[in-house]
VMD Tcl script that draws the C-alpha trace (Angstrom):
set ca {
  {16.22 19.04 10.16}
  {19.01 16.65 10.09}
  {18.21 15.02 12.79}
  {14.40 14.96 12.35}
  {12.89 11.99 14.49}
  {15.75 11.43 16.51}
  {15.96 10.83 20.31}
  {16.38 14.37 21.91}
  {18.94 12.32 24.12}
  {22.56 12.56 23.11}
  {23.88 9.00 22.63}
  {21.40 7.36 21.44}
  {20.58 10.44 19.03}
  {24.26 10.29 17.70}
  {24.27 6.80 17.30}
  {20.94 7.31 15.20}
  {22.55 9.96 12.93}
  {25.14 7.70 12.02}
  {23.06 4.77 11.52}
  {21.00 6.57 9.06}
  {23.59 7.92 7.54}
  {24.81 4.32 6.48}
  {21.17 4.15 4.18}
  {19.74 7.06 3.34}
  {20.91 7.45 -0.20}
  {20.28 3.31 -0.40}
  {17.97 1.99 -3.85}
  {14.37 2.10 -2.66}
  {12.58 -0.92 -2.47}
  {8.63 -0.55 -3.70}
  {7.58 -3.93 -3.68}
  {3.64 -2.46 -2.43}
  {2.30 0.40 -3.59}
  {-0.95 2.26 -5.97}
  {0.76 4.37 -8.28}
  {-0.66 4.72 -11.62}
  {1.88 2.69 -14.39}
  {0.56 5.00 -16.62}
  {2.74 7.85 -15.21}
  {5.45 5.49 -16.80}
  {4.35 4.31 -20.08}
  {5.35 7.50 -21.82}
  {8.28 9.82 -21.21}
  {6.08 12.81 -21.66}
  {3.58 12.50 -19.12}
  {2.83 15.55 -16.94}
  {0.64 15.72 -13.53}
  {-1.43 18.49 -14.22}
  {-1.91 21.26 -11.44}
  {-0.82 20.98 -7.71}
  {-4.18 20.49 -7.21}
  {-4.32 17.61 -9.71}
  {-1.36 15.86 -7.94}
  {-1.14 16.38 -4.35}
  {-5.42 16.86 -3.12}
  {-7.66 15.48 -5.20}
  {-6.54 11.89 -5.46}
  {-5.06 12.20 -1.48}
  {-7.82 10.45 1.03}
  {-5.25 11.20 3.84}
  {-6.19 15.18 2.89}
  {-9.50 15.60 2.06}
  {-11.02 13.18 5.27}
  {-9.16 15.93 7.65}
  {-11.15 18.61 6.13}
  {-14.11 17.27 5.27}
  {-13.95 16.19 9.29}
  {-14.21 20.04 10.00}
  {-17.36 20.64 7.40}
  {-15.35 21.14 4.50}
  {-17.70 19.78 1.67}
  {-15.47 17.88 -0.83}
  {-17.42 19.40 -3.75}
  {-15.21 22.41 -2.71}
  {-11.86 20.63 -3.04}
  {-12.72 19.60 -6.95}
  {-13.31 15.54 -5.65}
  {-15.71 14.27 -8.54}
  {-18.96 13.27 -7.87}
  {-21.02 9.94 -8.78}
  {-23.60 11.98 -10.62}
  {-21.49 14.76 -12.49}
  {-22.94 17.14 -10.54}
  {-20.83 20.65 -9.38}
  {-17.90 20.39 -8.07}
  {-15.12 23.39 -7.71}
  {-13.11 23.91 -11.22}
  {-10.63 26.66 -9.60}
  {-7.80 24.67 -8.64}
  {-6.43 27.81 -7.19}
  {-9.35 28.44 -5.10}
  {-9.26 25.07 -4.16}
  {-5.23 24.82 -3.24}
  {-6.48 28.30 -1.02}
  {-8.86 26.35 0.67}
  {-6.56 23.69 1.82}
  {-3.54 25.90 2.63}
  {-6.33 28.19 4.99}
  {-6.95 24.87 7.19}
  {-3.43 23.48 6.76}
  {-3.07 23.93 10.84}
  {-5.85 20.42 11.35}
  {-2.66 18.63 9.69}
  {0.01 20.07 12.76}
  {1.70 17.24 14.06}
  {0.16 14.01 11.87}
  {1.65 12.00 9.27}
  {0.05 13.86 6.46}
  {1.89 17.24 7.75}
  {5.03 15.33 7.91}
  {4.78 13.61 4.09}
  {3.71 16.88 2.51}
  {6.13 19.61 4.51}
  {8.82 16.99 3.42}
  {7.89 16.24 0.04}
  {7.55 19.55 -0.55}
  {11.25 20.41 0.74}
  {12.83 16.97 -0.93}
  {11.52 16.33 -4.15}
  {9.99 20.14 -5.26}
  {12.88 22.26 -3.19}
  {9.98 24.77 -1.49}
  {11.07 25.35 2.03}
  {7.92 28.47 2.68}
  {5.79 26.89 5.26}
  {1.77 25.88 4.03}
  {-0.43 28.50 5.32}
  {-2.96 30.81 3.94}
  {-0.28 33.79 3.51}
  {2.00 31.42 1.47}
  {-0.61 29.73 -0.67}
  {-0.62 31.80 -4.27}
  {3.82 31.65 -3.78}
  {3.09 28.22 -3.13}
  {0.47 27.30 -6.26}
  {3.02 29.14 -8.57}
  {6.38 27.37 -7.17}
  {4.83 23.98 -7.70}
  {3.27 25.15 -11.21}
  {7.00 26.29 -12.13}
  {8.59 22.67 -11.05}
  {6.28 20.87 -12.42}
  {6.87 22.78 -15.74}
  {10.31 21.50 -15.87}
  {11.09 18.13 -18.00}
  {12.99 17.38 -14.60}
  {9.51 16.64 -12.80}
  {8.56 13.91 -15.24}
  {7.36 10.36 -13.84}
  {10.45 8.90 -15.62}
  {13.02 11.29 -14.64}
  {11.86 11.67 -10.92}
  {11.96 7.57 -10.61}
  {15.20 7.53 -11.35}
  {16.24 10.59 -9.50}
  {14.47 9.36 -6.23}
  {16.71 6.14 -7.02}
  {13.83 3.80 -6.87}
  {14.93 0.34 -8.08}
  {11.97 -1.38 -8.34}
  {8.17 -0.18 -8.11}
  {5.28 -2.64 -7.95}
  {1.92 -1.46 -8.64}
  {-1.50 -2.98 -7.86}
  {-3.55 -3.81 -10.52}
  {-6.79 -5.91 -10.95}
  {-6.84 -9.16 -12.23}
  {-8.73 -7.94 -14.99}
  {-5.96 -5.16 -15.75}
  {-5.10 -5.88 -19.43}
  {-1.69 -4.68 -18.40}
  {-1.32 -2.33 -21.32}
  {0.54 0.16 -19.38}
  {3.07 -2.08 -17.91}
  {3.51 -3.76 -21.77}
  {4.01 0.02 -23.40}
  {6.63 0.69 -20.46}
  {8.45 -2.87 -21.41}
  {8.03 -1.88 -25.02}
  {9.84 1.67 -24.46}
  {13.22 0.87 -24.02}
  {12.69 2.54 -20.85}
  {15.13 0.89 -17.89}
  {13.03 1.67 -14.90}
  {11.81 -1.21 -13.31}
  {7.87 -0.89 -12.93}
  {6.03 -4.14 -12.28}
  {2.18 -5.41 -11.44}
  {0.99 -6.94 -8.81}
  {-1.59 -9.28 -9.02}
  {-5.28 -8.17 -7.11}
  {-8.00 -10.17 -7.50}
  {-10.67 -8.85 -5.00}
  {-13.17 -7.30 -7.88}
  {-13.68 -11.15 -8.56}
  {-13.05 -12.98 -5.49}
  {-15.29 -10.81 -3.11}
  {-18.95 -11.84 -4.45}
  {-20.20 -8.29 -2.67}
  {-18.18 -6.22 -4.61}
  {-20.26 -3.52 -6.50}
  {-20.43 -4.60 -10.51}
  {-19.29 -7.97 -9.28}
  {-21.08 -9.56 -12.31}
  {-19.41 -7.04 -14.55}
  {-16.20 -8.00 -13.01}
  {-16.37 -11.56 -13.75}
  {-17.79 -10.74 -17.37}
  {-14.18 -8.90 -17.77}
  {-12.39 -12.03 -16.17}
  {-13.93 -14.31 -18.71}
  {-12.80 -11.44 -22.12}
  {-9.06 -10.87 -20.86}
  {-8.59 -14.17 -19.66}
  {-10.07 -16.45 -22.68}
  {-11.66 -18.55 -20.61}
  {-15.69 -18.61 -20.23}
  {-16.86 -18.73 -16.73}
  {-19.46 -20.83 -16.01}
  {-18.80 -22.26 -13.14}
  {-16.55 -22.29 -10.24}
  {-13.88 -24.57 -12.17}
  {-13.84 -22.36 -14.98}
  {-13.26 -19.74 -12.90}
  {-10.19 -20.84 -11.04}
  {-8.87 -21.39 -14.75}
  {-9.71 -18.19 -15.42}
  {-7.78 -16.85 -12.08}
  {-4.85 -18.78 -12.86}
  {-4.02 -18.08 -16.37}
  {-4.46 -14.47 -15.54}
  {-1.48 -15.08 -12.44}
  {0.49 -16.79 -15.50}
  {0.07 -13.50 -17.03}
  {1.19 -11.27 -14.63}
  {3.98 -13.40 -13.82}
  {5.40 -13.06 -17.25}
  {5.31 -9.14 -17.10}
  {7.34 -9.29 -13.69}
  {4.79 -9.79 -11.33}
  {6.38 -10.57 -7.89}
  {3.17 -10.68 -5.96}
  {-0.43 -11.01 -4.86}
  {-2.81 -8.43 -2.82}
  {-5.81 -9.27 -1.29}
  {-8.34 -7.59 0.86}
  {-10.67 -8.43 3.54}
  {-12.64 -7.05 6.22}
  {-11.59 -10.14 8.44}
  {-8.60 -13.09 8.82}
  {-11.54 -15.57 8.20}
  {-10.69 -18.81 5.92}
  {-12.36 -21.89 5.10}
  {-11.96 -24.62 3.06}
  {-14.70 -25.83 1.35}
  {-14.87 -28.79 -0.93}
  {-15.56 -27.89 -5.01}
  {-19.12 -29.00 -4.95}
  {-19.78 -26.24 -1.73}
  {-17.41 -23.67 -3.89}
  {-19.64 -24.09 -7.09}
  {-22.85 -23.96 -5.16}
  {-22.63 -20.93 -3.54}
  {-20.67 -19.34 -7.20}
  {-23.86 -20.46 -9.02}
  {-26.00 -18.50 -6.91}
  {-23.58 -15.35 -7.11}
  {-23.82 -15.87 -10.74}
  {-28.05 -15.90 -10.09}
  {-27.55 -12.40 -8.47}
  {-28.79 -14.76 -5.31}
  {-25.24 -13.77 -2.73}
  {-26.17 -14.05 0.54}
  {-23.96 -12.24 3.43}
  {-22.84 -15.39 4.75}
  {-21.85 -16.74 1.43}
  {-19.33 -13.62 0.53}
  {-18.03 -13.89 3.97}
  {-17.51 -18.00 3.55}
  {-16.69 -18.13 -0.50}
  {-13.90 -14.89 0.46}
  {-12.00 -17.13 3.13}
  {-12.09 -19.92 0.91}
  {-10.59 -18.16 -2.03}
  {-7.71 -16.62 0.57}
  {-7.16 -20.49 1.08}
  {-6.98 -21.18 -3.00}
  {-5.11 -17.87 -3.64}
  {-2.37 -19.78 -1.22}
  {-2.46 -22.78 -2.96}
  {-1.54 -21.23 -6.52}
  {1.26 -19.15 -4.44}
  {2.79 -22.08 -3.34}
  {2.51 -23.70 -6.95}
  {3.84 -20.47 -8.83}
  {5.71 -18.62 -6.42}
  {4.06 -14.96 -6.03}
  {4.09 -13.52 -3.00}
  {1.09 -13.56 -1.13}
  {-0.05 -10.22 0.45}
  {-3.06 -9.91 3.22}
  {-4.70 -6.96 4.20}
  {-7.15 -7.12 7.02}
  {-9.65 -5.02 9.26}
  {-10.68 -2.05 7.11}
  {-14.18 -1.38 7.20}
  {-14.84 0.15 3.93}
  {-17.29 3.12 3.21}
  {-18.24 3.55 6.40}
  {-19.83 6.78 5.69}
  {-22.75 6.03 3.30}
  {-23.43 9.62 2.62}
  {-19.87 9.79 1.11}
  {-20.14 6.63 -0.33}
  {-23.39 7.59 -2.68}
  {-22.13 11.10 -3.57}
  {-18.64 10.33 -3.81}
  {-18.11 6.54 -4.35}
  {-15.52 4.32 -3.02}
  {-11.73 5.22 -1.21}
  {-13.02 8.33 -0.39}
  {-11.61 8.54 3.32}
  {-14.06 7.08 4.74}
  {-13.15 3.96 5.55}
  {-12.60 3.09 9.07}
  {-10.40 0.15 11.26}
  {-11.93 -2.53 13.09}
  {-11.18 -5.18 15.83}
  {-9.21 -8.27 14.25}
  {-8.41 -11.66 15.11}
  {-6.12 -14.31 13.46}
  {-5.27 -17.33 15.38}
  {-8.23 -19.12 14.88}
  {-9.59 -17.58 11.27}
  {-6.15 -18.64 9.58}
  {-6.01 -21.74 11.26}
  {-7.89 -23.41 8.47}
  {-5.31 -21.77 5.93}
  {-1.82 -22.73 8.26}
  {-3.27 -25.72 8.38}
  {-2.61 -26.35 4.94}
  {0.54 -24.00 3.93}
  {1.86 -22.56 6.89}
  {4.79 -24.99 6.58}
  {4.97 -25.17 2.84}
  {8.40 -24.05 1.23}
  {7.65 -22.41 -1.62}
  {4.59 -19.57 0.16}
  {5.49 -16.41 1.71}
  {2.60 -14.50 2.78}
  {3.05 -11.09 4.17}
  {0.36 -10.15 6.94}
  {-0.86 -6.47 7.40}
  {-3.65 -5.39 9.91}
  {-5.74 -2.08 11.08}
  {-5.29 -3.89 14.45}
  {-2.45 -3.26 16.49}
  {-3.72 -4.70 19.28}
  {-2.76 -7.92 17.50}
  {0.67 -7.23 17.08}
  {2.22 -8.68 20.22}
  {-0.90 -10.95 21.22}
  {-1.49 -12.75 17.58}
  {0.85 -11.73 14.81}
  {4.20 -11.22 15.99}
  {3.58 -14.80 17.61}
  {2.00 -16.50 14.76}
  {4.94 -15.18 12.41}
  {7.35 -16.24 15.15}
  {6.30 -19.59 14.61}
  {5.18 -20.56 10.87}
  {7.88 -20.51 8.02}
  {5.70 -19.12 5.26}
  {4.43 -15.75 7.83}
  {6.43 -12.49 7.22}
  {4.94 -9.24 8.88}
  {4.05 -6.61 6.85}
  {5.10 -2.85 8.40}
  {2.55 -0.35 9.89}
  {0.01 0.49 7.31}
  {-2.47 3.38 6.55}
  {-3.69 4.88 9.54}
  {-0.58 4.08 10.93}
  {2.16 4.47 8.25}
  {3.30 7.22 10.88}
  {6.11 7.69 13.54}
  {4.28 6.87 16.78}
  {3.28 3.89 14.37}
  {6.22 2.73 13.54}
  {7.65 3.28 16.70}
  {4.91 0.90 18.20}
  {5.53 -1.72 15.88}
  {9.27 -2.24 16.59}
  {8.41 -2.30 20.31}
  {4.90 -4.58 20.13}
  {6.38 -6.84 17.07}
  {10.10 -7.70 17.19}
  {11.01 -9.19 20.36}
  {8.55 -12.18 19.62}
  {9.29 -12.24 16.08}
  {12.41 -11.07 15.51}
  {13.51 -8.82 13.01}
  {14.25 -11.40 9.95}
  {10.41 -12.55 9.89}
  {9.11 -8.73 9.32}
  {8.77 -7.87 5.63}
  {11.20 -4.56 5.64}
  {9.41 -1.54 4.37}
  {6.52 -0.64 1.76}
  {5.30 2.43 1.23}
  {1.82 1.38 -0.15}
  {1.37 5.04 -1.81}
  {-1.02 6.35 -4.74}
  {0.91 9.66 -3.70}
  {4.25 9.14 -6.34}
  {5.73 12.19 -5.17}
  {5.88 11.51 -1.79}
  {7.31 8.00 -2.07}
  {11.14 10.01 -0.68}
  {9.71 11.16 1.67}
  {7.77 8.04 3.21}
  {10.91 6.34 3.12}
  {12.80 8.08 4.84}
  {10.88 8.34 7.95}
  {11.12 4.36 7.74}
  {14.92 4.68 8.30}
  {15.31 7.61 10.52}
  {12.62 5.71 12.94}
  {14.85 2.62 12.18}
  {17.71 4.01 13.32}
  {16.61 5.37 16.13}
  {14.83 2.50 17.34}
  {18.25 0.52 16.88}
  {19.99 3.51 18.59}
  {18.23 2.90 21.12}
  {18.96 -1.16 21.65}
  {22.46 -0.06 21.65}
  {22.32 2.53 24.03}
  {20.62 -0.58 26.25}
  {23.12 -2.65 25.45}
  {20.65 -5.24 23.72}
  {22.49 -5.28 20.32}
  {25.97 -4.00 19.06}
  {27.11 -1.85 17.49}
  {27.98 -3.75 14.84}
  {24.73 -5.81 15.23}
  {22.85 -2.02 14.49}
  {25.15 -1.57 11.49}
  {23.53 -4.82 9.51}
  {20.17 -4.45 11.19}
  {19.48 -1.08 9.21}
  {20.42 -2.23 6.15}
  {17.96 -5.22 6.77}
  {15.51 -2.56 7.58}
  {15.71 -0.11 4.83}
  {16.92 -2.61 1.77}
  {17.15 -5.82 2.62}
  {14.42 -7.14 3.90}
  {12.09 -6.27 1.24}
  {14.01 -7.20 -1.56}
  {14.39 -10.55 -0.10}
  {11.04 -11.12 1.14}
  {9.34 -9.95 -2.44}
  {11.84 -11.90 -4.16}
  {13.17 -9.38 -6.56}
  {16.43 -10.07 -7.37}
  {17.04 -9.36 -11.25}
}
mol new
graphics top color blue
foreach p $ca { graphics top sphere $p radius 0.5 }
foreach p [lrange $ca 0 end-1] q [lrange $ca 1 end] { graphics top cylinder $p $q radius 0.2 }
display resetview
């Protein structure tokens, strides 16, 4: 186990050992993630069961088996319509730990086997045998004031942890944390997609929200961009470093105020067309820019994930239910309109992220290699994995370079596993650099800073959260 990940070939798997060694008790860096900040707010708070913490809320898990006919009624996932769903958490932990074998040799297998080693101390192997020792062990940890939000944070020496929270969020849970005395620093991040993508389900009741936290009635599309910036001001003064948007596509456009308000009147009308989501979306990526370079927050872009691809999941089950599903991205041309504007300013950083990797080396790693404000994000969701990690260092750095990647985010709703996710991100680090070394294409002492780049560096710098 020490030398999980590493090259089976001597040197270079020597060199990685000690290059790891040189970070793997470093502060971790959460500057992206989807952990609840209510876990925070109180010093009591408790997960519930096993079940409660590591299936039910874990897409990653219950796609797998619902892949092999596994109905997620049976694994306690609520329904839309209240309708049965399994109650026996131990039944249901059975069920999982039966079909644990689909998860040999992917990421998932990897984050629980280690989380389960790292953070509960529970080296018995998942399997059907093991799975009432395994319910009870878990039970028994979590029991212990040891396993409490609070206490873990600080135990998994987490120096910062950024959530993602709607722009709508009244922030209560970040204000009770501030209010507790509590030293762990847990801060929002600013996601305005509820509002900003006119297709979004409730999208009316969304924007009825905006107008109640933020003061500000919405009438038009003026009022609205008041509305979006006094929420940033917000956000900003509870600690928030950042922004996080989502869309299917790289598309922006700039249209003038009169176009803006024309097609937000008819969203307001219930009268959104296809074309005017797609076209009022990649103009607000364009505005979201412009208040980032006025206020500073760190622009974060998401592309390619078609969402709810399954709509027989999607009406029993609702949304971020594992089925959502990569598709083919482009960039050059649909942020042209946006570079256009700020991809020289001085005061933007945006960080890209894409369900492409065939854009890596032909589009992003270029496009980053080129414009100040463009750091790349690292691999993310379906491949927030070794062999995807791996592929990024080799598709992505040699065009551009190290220092215009983003360092590491773990982008978890899965606290627990947060150790864990982290340090595959710096044993696949220092391997990589091993390697270079090995190749002669760095030094030694080149390898020595680069990791520390990789695992700390990087992402404090590029989220900009010095104290």
């Amino acid at each position: 186990m020490v030398d999980r990940y590493f090259s089976p070939e001597p040197i270079q798997r020597a060199l990685a050992r000690e290059l790891y060694a040189q970070v793997k008790d470093s502060p971790l860096i959460c500057p992206h993630g989807h952990v609840d900040p209510r876990l925070f707010a109180t010093p009591d708070y408790r997960f519930g069961t096993p079940v409660d913490l590591l299936i039910i809320p874990d897409h990653y898990i219950f796609r797998m088996l619902y892949s092999q006919r596994i109905p997620l009624e049976n694994l306690g996932v609520p329904r839309r319509d209240g309708g049965w769903v399994e109650t026996d958490h131990r039944k249901i932990w059975q069920t999982v730990c039966d079909h644990w074998y689909l998860f040999r040799g992917t990421p998932t297998g990897i984050w629980l086997r280690d989380e389960l080693r790292g953070v509960f101390g529970i080296e018995l192997p998942i399997n059907s045998a093991n799975a009432p020792a395994l319910y009870d062990a878990i039970v028994d940890r979590l029991a212990n004031p040891e396993f409490q939000p609070r206490r873990l944070f600080e135990r998994f020496n987490i120096e910062v942890l950024a959530t993602t929270d709607a722009a709508t969020d009244t922030l209560e849970y970040h204000r009770a944390i501030r209010q507790s005395g509590w030293g762990g620093r847990v801060i929002p991040t600013f996601r305005p997609d509820a509002v900003v993508n006119l297709d979004t389900d409730g999208w009316h009741e969304h924007i009825e929200q905006l107008s109640r936290v933020s003061g500000v009635t919405i009438s038009d599309y003026r009022t609205y961009i008041t509305a979006l910036e006094q929420r940033r001001t917000v956000f900003r003064e509870m600690g928030a470093k950042a922004t996080d948007h989502a869309a299917l596509t790289a598309f922006t456009e700039s249209l003038n105020d009169r176009e803006a308000d024309t097609i937000f009147q008819r969203a307001l009308k219930g009268e959104t067309t296809v074309e005017d989501a797609r076209r009022f979306t990649g103009h607000m990526l364009i505005e979201m820019a412009r208040m980032s370079s006025e206020d500073g927050l760190v622009m974060q872009l998401h592309i390619g994930s078609y969402r709810d691809h399954n709509p027989h999941i999607f009406a029993r089950f609702g949304r971020d239910k594992g089925a959502d599903i990569p598709i083919r991205g482009e960039f050059t041309r649909n942020l042209k309109p946006l570079l256009d504007r700020f991809g020289d300013h001085d005061r933007l950083t945006m960080v890209l992220f894409t369900l492409d990797e065939t854009t890596y080396s032909r589009e992003l790693a270029p496009l980053a290699g080129v414009y100040p404000t463009l750091r790349l994000g690292p691999p993310w969701w379906f491949f927030d994995s070794l062999n995807g990690m791996n592929r990024f260092f080799d598709t992505v750095m040699e065009t551009a370079g190290l220092y215009n990647t983003a360092g590491f985010n773990d982008d978890t709703r899965a606290y627990p596993s947060i150790p864990a996710r982290h340090d595959l991100w710096r044993r696949a680090s220092a391997n990589w650099l091993a390697g270079l070394v090995v190749r002669d294409i760095i030094t030694e002492a080149d390898a020595s800073e680069m990791i520390v780049d990789l695992a700390y560096r990087l992402a404090k710098q590029t989220y900009n959260l010095e104290p």
